[in-house]
C-alpha positions as CSV (number, residue, x, y, z in Angstrom):
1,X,0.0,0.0,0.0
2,X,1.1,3.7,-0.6
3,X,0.7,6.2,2.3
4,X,-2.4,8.1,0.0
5,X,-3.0,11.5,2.7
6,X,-5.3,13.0,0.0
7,X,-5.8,13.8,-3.9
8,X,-6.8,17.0,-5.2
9,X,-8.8,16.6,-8.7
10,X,-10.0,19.6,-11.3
11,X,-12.3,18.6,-13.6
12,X,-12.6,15.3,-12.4
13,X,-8.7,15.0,-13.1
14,X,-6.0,14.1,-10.4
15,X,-4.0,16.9,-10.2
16,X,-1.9,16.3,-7.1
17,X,-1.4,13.3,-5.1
18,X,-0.1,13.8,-1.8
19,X,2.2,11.0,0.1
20,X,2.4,11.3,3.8
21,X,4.8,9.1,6.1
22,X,2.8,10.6,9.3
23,X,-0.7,8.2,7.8
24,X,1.7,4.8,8.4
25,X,4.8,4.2,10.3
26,X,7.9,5.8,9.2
27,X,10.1,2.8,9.0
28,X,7.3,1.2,6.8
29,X,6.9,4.1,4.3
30,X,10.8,3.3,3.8
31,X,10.5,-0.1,2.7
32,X,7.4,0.6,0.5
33,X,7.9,4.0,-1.1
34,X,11.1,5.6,-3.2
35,X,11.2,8.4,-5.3
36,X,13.4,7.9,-8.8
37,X,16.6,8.1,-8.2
38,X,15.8,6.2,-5.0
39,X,14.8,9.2,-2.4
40,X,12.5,7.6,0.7
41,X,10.6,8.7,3.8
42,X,13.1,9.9,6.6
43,X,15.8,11.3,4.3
44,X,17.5,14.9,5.6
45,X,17.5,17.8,3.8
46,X,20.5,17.6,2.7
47,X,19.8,14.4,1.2
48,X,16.7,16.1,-0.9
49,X,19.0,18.7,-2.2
50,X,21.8,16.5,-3.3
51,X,19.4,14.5,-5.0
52,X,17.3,17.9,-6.7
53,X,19.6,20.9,-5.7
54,X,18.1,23.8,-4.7
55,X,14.3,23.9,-4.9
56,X,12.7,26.8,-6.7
57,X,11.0,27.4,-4.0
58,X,11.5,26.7,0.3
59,X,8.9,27.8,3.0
60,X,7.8,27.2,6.1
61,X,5.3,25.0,6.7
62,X,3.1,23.8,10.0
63,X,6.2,25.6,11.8
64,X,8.7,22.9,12.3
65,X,8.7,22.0,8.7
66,X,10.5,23.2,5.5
67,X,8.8,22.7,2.1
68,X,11.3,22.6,-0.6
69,X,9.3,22.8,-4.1
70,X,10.7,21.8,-7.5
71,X,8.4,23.1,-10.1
72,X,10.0,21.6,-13.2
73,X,10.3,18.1,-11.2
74,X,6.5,18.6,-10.4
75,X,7.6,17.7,-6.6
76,X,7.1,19.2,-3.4
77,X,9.4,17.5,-0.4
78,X,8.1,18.4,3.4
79,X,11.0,18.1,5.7
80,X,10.2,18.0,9.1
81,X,12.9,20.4,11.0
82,X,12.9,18.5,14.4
83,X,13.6,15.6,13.7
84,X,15.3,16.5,9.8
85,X,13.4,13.3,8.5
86,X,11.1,14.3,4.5
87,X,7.6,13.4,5.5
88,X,5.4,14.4,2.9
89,X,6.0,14.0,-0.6
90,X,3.3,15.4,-3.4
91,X,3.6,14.9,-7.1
92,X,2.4,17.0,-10.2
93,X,2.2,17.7,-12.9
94,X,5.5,20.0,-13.6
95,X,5.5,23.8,-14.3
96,X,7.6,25.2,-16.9
């Protein structure tokens, strides 16, 4: 199973699927879910920008997490501060 936390549709078309290690157990979302290039649940920040450099766009989010957005990627990578672990991971469809 994929951690599904919600899907946003626009005329009845998925437009963003959302991923969320905080719906299962961390440790399980590793073992079930990698991004190309191999990118899971739990990995720091500096992981995510090794893997996609810098993101075209970083904010806070919920307080104690960074949101580091990569437009052309179509990818938007929640790090949670505290404990420097990627929680949420939502795809779309990539901006140009």
């Amino acid at each position: 199973p994929y951690p599904i936390y919600k899907g946003y549709f626009k005329d009845d078309k998925l437009i963003l699927i959302n991923f969320s290690s905080y719906v299962y157990e961390l440790a399980d979302c590793k073992k079930n879910f990698k991004l190309p290039g191999g990118l899971t649940f739990g990995a720091s920040d500096g992981l995510v920008t090794n893997e996609y450099g810098q993101p075209d766009e970083k904010s806070v989010y919920l307080n104690d997490n960074l949101d580091y957005v990569y437009k052309k990627k179509g990818l938007s990578l929640v790090v949670n501060q505290k404990e420097n672990a990627l929680r949420v991971i939502a795809v779309f469809k990539p901006i140009e």
